[in-house]
C-alpha positions, 0 to 999 in steps of 0.5 A: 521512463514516465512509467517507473517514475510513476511506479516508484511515487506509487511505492513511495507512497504506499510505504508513507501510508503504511507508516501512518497506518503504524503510527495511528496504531501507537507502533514505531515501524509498519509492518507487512499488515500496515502495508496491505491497509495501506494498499487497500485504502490507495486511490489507485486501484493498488488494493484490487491487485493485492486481492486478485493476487490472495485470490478473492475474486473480483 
């Protein structure tokens, strides 16, 4: 349960940060582009996985 909560405050908060990175750009809503700025500039690693998954390596 400790697990998803912390999953969920993940998403959480990479969804307010592609929001910010949205509204930085003059733009009312984020789009799947402020999503990936957003995860490559998390904290915790979540970039890294985007990358992974696109197939850059490491």
């Amino acid at each position: 349960m400790r697990r998803l909560l912390q999953r969920m405050r993940a998403v959480k908060d990479l969804l307010e940060a592609a929001e910010q990175e949205a509204v930085a750009l003059g733009l009312d809503e984020p789009d799947a582009e402020h999503q990936l700025l957003a995860a490559l500039d998390a904290p915790d690693g979540v970039g890294d996985g985007v990358g992974l998954a696109a197939g850059a390596g490491p």
